[in-house]
CHARMM-style PDB file with segment names, atoms N, HN, CA, C and O in Angstrom:
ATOM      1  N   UNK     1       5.396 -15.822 -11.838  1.00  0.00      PROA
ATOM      2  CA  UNK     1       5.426 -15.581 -10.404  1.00  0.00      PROA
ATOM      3  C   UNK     1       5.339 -14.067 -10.157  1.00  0.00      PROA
ATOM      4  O   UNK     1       6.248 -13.480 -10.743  1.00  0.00      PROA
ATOM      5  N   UNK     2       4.481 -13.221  -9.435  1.00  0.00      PROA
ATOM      6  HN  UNK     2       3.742 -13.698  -8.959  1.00  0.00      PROA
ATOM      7  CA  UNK     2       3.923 -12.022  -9.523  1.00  0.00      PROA
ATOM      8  C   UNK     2       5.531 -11.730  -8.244  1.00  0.00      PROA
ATOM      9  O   UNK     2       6.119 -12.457  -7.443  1.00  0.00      PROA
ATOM     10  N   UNK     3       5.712  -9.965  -8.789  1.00  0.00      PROA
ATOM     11  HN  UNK     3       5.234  -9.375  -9.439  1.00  0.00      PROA
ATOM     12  CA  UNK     3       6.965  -9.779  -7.433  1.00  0.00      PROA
ATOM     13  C   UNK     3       6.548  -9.467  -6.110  1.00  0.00      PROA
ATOM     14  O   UNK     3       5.530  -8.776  -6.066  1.00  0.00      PROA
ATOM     15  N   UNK     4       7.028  -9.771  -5.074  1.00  0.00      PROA
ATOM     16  HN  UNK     4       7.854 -10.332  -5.110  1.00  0.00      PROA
ATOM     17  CA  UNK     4       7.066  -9.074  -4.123  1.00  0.00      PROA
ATOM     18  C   UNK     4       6.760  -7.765  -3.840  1.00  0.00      PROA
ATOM     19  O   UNK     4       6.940  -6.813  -4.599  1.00  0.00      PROA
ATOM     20  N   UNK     5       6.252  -7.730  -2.630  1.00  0.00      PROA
ATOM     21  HN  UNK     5       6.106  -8.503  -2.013  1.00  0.00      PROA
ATOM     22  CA  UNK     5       6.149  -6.185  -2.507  1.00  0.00      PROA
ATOM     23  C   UNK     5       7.342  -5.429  -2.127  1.00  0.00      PROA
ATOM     24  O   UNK     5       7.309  -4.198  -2.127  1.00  0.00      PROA
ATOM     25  N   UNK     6       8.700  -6.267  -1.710  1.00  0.00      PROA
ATOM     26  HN  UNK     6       8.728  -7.267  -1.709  1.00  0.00      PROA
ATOM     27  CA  UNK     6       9.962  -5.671  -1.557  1.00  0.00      PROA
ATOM     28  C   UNK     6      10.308  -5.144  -3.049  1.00  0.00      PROA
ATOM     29  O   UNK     6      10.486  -3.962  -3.343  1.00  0.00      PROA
ATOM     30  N   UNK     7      10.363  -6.122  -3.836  1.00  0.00      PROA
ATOM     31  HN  UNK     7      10.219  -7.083  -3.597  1.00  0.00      PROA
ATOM     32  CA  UNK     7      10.886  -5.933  -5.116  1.00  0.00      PROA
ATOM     33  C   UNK     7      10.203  -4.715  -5.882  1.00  0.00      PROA
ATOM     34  O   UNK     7      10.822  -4.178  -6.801  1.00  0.00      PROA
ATOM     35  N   UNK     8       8.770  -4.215  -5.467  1.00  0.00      PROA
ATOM     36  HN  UNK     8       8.268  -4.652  -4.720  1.00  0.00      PROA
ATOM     37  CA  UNK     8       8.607  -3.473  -6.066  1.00  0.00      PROA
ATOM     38  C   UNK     8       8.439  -1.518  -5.539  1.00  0.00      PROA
ATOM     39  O   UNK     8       8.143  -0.493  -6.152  1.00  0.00      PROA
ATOM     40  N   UNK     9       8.791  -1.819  -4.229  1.00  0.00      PROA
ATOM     41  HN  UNK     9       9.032  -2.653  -3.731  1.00  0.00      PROA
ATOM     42  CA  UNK     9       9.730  -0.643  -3.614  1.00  0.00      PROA
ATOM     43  C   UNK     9      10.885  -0.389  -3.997  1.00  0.00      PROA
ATOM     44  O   UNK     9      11.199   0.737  -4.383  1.00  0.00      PROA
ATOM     45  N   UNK    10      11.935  -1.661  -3.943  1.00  0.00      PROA
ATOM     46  HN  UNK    10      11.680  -2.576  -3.629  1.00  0.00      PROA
ATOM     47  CA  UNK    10      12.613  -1.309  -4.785  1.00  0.00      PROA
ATOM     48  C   UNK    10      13.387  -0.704  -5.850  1.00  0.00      PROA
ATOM     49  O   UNK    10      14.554  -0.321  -5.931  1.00  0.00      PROA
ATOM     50  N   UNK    11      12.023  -0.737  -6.944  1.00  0.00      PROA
ATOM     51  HN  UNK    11      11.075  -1.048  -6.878  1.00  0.00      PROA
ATOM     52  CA  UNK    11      11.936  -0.217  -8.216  1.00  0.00      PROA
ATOM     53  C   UNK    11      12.485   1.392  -8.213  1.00  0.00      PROA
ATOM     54  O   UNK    11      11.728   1.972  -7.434  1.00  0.00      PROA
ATOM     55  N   UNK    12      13.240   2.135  -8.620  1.00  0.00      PROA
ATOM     56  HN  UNK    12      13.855   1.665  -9.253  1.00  0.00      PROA
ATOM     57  CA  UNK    12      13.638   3.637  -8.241  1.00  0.00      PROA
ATOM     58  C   UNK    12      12.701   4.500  -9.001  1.00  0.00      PROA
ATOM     59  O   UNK    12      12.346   5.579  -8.526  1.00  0.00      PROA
ATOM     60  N   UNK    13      12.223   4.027 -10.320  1.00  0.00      PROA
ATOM     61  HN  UNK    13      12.511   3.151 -10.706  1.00  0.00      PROA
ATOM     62  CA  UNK    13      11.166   4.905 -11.100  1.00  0.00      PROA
ATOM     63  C   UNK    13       9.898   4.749 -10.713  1.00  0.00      PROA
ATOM     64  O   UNK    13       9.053   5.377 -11.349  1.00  0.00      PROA
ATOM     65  N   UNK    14       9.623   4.210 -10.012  1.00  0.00      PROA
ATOM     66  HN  UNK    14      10.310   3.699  -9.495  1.00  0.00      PROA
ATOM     67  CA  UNK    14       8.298   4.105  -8.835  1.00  0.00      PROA
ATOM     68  C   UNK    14       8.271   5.164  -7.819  1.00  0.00      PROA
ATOM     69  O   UNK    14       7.252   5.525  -7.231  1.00  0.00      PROA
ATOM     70  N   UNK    15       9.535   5.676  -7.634  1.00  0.00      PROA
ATOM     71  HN  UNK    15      10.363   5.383  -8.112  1.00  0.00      PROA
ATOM     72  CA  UNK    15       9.509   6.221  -6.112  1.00  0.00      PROA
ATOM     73  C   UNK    15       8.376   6.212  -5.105  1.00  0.00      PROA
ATOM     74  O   UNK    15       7.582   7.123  -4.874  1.00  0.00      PROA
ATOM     75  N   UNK    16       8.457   4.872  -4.485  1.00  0.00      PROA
ATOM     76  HN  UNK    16       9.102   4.132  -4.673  1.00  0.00      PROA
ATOM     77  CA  UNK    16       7.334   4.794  -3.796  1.00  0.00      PROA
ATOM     78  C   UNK    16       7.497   4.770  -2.302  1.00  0.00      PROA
ATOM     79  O   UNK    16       8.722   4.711  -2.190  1.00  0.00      PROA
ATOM     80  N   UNK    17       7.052   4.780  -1.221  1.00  0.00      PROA
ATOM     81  HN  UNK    17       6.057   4.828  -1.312  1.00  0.00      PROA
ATOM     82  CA  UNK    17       7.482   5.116  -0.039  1.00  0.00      PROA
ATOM     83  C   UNK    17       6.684   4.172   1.046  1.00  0.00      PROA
ATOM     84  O   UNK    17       5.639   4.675   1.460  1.00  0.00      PROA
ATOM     85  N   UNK    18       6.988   3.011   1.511  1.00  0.00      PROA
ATOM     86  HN  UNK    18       7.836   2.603   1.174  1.00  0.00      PROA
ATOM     87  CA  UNK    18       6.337   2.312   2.615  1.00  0.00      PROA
ATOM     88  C   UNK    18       5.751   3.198   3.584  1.00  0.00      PROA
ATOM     89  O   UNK    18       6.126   4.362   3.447  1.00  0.00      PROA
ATOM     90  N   UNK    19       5.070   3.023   4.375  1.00  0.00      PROA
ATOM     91  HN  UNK    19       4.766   2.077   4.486  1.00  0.00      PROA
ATOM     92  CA  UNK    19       4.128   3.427   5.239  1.00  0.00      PROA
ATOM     93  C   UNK    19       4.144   2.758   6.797  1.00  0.00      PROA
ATOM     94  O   UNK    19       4.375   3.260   7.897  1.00  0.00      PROA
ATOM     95  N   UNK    20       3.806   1.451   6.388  1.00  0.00      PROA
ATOM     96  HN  UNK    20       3.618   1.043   5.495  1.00  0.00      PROA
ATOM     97  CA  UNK    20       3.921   0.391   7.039  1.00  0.00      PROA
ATOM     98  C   UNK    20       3.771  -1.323   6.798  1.00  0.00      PROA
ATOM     99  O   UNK    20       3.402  -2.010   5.845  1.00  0.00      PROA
ATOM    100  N   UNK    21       3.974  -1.446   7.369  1.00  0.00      PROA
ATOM    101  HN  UNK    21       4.274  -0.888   8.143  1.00  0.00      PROA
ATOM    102  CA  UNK    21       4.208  -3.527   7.138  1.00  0.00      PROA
ATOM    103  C   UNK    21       5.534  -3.623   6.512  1.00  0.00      PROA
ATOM    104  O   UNK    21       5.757  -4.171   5.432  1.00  0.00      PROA
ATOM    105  N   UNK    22       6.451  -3.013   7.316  1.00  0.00      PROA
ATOM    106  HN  UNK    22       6.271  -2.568   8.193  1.00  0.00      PROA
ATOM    107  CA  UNK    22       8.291  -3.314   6.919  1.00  0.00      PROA
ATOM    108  C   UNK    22       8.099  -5.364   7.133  1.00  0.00      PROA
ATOM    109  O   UNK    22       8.927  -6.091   6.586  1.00  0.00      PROA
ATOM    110  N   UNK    23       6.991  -5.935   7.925  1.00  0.00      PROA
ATOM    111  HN  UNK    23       6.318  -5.344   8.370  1.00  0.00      PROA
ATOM    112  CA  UNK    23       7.505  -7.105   8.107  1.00  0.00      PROA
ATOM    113  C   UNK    23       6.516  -7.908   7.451  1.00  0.00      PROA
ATOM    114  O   UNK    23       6.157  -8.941   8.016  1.00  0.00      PROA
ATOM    115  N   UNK    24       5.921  -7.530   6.122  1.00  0.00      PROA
ATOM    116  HN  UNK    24       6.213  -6.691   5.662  1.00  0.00      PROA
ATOM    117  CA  UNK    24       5.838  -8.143   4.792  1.00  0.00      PROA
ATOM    118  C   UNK    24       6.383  -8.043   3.467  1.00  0.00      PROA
ATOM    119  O   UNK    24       5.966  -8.451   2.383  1.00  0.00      PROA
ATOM    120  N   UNK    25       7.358  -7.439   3.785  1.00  0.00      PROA
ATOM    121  HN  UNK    25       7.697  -7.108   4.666  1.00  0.00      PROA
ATOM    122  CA  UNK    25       8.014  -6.825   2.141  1.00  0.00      PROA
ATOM    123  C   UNK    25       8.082  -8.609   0.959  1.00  0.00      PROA
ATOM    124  O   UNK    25       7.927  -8.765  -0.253  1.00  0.00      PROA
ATOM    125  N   UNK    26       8.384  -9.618   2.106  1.00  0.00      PROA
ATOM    126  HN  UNK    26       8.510  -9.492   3.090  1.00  0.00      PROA
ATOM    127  CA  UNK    26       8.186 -10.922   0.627  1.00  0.00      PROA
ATOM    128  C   UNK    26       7.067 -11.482   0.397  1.00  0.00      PROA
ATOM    129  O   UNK    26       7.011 -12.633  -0.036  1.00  0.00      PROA
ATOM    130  N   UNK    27       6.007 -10.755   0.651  1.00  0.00      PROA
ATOM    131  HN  UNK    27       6.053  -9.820   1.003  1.00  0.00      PROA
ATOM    132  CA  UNK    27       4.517 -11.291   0.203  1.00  0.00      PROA
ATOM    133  C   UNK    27       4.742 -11.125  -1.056  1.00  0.00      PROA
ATOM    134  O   UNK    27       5.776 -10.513  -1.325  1.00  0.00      PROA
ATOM    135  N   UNK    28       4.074 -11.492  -1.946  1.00  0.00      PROA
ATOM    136  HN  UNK    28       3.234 -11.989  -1.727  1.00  0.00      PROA
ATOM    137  CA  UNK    28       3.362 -11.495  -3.480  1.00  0.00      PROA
ATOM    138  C   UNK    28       2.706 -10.602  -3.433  1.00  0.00      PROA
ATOM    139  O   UNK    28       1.983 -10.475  -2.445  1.00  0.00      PROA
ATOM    140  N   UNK    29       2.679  -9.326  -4.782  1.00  0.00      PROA
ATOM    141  HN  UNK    29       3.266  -9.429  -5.585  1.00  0.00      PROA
ATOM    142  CA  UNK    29       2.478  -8.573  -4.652  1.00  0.00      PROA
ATOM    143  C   UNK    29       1.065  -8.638  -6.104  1.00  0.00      PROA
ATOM    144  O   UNK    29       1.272  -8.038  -7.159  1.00  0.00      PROA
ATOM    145  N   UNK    30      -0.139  -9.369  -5.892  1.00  0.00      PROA
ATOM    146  HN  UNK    30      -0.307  -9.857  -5.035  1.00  0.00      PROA
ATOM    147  CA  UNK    30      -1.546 -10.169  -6.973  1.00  0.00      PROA
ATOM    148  C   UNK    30      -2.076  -9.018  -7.770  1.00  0.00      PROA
ATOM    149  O   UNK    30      -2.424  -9.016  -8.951  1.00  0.00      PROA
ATOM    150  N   UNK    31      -2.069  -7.913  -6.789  1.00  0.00      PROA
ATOM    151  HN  UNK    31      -1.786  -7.915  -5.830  1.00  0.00      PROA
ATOM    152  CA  UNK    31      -3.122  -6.911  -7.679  1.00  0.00      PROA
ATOM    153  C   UNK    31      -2.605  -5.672  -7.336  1.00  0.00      PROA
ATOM    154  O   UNK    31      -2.128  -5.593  -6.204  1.00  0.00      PROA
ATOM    155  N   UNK    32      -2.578  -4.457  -8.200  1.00  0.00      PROA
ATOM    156  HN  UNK    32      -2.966  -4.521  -9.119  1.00  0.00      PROA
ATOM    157  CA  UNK    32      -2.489  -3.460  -7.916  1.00  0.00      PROA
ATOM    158  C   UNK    32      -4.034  -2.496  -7.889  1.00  0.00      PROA
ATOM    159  O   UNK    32      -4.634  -2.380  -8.958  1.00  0.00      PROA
ATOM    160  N   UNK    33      -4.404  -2.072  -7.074  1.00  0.00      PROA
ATOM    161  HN  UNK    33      -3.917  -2.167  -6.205  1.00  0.00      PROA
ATOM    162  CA  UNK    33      -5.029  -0.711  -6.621  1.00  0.00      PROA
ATOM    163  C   UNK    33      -4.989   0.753  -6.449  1.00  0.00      PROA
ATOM    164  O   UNK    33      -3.985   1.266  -5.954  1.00  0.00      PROA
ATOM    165  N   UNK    34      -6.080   1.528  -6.845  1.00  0.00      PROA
ATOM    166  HN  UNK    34      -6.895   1.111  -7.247  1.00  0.00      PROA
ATOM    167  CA  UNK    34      -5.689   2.701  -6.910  1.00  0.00      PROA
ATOM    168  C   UNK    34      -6.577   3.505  -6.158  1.00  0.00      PROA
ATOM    169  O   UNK    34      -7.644   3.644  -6.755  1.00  0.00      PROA
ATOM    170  N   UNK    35      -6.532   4.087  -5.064  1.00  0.00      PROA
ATOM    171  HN  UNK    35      -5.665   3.974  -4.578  1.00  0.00      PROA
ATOM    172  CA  UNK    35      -7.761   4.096  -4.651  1.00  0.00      PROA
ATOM    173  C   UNK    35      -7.588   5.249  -3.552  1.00  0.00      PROA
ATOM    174  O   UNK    35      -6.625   4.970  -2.838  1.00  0.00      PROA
ATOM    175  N   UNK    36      -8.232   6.515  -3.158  1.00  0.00      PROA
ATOM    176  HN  UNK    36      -9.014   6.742  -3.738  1.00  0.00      PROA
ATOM    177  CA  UNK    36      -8.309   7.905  -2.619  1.00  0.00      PROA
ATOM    178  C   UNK    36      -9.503   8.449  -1.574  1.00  0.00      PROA
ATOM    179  O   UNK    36      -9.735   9.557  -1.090  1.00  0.00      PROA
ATOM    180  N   UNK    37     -10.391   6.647  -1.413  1.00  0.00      PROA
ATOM    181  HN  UNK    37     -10.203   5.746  -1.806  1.00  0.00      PROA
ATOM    182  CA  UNK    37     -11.053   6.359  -0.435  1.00  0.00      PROA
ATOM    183  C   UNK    37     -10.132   6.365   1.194  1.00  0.00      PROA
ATOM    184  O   UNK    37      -9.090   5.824   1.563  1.00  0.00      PROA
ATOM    185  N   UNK    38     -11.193   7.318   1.898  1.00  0.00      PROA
ATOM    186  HN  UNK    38     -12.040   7.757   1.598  1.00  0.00      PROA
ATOM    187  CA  UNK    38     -10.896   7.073   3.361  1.00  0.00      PROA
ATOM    188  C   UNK    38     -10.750   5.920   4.105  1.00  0.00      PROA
ATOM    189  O   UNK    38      -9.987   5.858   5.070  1.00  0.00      PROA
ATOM    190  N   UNK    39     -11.539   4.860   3.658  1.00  0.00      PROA
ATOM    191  HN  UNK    39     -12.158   4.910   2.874  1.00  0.00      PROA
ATOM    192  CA  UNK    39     -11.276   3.339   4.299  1.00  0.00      PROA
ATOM    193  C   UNK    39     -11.912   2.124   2.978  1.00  0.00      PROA
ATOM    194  O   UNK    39     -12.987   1.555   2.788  1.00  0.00      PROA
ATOM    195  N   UNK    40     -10.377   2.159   2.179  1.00  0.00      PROA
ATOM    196  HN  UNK    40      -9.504   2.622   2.333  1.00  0.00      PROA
ATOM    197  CA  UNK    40     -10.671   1.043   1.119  1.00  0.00      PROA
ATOM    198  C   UNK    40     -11.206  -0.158   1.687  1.00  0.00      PROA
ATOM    199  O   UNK    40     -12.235  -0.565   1.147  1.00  0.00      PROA
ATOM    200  N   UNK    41     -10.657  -0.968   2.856  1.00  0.00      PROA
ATOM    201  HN  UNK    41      -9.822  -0.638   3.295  1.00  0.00      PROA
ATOM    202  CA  UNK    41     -10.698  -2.324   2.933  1.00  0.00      PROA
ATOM    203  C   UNK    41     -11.675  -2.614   3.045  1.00  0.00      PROA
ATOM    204  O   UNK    41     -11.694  -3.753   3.512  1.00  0.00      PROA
ATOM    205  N   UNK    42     -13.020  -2.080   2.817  1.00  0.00      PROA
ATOM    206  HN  UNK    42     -13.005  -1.155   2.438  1.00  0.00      PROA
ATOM    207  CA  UNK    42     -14.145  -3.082   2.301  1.00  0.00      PROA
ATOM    208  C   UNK    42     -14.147  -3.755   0.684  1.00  0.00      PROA
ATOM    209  O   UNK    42     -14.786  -4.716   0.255  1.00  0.00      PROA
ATOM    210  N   UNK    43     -13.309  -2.976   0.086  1.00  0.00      PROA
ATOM    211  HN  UNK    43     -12.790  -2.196   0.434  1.00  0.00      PROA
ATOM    212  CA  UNK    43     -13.264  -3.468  -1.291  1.00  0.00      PROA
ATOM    213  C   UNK    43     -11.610  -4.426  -1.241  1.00  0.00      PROA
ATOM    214  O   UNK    43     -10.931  -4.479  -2.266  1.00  0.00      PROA
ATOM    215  N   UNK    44     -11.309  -4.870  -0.405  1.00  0.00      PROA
ATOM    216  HN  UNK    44     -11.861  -4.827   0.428  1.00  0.00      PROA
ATOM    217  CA  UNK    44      -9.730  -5.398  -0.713  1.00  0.00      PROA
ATOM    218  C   UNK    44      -9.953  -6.767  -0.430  1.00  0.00      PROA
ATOM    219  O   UNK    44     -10.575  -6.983   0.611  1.00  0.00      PROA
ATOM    220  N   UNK    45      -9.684  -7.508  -0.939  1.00  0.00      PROA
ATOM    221  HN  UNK    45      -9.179  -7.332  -1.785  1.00  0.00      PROA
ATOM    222  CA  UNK    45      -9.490  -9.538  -0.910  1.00  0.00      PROA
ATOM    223  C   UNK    45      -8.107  -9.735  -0.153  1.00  0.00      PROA
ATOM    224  O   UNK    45      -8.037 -10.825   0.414  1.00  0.00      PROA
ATOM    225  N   UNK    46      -7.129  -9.017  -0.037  1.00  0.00      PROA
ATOM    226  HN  UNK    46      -7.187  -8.131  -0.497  1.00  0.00      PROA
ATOM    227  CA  UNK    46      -5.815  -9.456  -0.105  1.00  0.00      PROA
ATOM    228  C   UNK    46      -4.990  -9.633  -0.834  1.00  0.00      PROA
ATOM    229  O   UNK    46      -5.200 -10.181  -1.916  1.00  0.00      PROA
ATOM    230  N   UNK    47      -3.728  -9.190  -0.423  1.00  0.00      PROA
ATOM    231  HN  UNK    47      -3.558  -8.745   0.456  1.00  0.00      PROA
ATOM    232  CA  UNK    47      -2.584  -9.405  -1.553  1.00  0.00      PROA
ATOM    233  C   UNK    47      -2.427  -8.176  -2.499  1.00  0.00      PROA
ATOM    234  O   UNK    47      -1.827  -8.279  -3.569  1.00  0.00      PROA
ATOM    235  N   UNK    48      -3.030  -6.919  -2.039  1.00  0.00      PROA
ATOM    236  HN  UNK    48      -3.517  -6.835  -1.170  1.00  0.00      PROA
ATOM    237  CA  UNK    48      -3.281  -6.041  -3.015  1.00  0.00      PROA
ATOM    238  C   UNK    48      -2.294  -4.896  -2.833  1.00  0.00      PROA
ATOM    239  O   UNK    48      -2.270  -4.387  -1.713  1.00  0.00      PROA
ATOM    240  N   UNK    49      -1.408  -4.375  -3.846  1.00  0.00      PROA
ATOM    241  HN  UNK    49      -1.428  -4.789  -4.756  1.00  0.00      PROA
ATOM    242  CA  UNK    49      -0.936  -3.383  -3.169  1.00  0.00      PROA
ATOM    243  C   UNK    49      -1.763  -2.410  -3.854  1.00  0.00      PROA
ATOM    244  O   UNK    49      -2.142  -2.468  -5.023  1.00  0.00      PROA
ATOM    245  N   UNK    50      -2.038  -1.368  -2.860  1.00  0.00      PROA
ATOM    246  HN  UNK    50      -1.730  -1.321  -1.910  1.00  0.00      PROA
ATOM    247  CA  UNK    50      -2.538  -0.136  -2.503  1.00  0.00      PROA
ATOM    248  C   UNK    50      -1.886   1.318  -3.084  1.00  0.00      PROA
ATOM    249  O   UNK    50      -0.842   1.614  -2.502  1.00  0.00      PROA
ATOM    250  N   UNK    51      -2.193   2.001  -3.830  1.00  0.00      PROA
ATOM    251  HN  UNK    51      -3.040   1.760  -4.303  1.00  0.00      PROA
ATOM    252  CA  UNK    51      -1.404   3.156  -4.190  1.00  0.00      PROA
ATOM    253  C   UNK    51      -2.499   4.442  -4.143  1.00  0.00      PROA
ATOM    254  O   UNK    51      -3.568   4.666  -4.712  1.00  0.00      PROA
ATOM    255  N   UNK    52      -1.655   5.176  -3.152  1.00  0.00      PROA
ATOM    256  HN  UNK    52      -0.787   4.994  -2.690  1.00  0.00      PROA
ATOM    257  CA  UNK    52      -2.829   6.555  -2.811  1.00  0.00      PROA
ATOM    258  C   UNK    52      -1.518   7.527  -2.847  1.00  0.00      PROA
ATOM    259  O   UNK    52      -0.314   7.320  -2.697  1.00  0.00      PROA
ATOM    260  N   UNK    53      -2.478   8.931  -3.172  1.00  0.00      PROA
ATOM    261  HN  UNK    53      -3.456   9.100  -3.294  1.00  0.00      PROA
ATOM    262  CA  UNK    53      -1.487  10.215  -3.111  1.00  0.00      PROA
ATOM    263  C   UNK    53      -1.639  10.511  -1.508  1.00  0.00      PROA
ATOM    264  O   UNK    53      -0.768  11.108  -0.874  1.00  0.00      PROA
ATOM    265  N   UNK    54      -2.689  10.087  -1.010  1.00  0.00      PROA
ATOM    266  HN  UNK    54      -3.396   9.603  -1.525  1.00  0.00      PROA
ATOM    267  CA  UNK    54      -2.903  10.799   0.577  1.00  0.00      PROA
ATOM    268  C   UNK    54      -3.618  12.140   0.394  1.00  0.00      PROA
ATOM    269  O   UNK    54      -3.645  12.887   1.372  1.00  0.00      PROA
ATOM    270  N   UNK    55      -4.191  12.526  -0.726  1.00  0.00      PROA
ATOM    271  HN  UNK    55      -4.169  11.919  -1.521  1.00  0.00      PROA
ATOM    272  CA  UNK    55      -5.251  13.653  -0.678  1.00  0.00      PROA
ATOM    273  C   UNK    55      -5.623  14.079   0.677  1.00  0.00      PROA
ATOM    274  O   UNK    55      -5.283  14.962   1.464  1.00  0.00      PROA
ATOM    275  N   UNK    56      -6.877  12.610   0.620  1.00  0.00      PROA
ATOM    276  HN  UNK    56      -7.153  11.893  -0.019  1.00  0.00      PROA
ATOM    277  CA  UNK    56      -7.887  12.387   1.403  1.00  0.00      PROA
ATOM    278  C   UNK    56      -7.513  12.415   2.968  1.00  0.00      PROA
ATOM    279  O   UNK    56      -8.388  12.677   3.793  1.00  0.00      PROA
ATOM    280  N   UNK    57      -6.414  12.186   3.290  1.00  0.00      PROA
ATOM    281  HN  UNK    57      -5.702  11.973   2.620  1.00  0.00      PROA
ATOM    282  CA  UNK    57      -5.965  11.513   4.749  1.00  0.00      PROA
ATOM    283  C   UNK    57      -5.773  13.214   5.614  1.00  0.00      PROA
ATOM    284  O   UNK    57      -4.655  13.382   6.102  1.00  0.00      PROA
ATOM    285  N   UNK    58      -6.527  14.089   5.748  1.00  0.00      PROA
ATOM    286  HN  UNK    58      -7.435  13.953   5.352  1.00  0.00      PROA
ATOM    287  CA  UNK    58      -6.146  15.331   6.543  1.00  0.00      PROA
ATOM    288  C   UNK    58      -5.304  15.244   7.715  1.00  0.00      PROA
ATOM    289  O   UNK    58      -4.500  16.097   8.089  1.00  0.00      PROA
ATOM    290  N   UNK    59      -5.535  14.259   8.197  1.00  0.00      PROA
ATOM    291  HN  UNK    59      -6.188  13.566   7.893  1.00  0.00      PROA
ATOM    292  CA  UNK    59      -4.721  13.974   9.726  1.00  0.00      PROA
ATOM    293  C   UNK    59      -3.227  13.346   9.161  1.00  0.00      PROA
ATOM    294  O   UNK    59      -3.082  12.488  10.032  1.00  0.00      PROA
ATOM    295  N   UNK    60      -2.570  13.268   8.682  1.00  0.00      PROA
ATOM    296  HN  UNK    60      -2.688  13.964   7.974  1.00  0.00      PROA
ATOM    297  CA  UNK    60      -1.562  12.959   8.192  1.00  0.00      PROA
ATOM    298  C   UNK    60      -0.752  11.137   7.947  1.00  0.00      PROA
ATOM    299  O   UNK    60      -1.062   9.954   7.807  1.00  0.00      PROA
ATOM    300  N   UNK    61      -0.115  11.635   7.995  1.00  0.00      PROA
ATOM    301  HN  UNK    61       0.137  12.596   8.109  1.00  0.00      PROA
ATOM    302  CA  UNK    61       0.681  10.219   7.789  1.00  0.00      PROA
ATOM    303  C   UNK    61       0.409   9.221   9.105  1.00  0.00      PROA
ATOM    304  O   UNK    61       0.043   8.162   8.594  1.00  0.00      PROA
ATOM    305  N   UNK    62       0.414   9.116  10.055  1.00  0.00      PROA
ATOM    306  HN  UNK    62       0.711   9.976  10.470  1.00  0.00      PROA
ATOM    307  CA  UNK    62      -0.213   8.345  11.368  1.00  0.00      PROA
ATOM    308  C   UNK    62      -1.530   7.855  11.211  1.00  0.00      PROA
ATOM    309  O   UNK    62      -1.915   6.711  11.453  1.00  0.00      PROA
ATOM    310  N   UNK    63      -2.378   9.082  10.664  1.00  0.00      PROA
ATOM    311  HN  UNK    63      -2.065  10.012  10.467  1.00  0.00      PROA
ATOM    312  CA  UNK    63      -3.558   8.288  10.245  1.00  0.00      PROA
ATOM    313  C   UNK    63      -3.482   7.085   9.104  1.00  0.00      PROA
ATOM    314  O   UNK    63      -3.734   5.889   9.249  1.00  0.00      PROA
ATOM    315  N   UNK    64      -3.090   7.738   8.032  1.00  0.00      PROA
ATOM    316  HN  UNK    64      -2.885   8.710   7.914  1.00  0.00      PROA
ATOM    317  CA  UNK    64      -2.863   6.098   6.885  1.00  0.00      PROA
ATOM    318  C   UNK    64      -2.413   5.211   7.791  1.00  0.00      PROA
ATOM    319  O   UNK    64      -3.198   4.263   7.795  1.00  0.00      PROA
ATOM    320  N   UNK    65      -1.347   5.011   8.730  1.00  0.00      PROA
ATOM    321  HN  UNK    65      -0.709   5.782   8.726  1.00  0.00      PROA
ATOM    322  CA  UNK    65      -0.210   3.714   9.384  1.00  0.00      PROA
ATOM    323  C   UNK    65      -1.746   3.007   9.560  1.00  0.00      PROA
ATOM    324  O   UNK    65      -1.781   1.930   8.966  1.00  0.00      PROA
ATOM    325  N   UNK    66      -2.959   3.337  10.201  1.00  0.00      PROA
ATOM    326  HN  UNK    66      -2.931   4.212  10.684  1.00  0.00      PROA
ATOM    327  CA  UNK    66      -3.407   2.536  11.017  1.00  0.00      PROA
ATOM    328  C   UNK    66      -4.942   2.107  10.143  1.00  0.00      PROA
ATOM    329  O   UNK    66      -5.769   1.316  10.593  1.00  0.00      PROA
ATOM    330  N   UNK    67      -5.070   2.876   8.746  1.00  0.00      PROA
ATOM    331  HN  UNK    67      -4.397   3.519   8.380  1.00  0.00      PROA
ATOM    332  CA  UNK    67      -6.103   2.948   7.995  1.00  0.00      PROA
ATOM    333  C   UNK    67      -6.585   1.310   7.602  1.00  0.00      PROA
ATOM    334  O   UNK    67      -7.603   0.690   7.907  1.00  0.00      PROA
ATOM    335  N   UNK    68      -5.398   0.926   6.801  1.00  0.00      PROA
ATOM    336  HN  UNK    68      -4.571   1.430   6.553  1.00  0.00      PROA
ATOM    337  CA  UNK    68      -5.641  -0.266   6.134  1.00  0.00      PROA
ATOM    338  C   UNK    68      -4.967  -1.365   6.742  1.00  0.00      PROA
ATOM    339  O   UNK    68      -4.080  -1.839   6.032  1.00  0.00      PROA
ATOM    340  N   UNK    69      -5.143  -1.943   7.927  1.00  0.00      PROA
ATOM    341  HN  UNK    69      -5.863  -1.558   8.504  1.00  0.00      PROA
ATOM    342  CA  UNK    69      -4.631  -3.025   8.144  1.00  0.00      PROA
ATOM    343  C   UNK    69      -3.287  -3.118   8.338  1.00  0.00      PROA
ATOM    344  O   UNK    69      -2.899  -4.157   8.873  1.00  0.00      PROA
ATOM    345  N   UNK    70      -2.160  -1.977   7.922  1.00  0.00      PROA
ATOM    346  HN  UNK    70      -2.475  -1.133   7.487  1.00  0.00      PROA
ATOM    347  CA  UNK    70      -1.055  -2.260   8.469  1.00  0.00      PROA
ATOM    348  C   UNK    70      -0.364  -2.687   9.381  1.00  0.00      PROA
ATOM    349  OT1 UNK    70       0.862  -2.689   9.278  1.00  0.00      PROA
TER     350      UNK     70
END
């Protein structure tokens, strides 16, 4: 059974930081991604969690909230 995406925020050696979708944290968390594209979701099926440094995002953190479907 693949974890959650709560469970893997969670994790403390991840230090990873939500963005947005506080109101999916018990989805299944199928595939991981890595990806520094301005607008991944032409390449996403679902179920994917997403991991970016935010290089790319100049406009800041407001811009990602609304990038991918959150």
């Amino acid at each position: 059974m693949p974890p959650t995406l709560g469970a893997v925020l969670r994790t403390p050696q991840l230090r990873l930081r939500l963005l947005t979708g506080e109101d999916r944290l018990d989805r299944p968390v199928r595939w991981v991604a890595v990806s520094e594209l301005t607008d991944p979701t032409p390449y996403l099926a679902g179920g994917e969690l997403l991991l970016t440094t935010g290089v790319r995002w100049h406009e800041g953190g407001e811009a990602a909230r609304g990038t991918c479907g959150g």
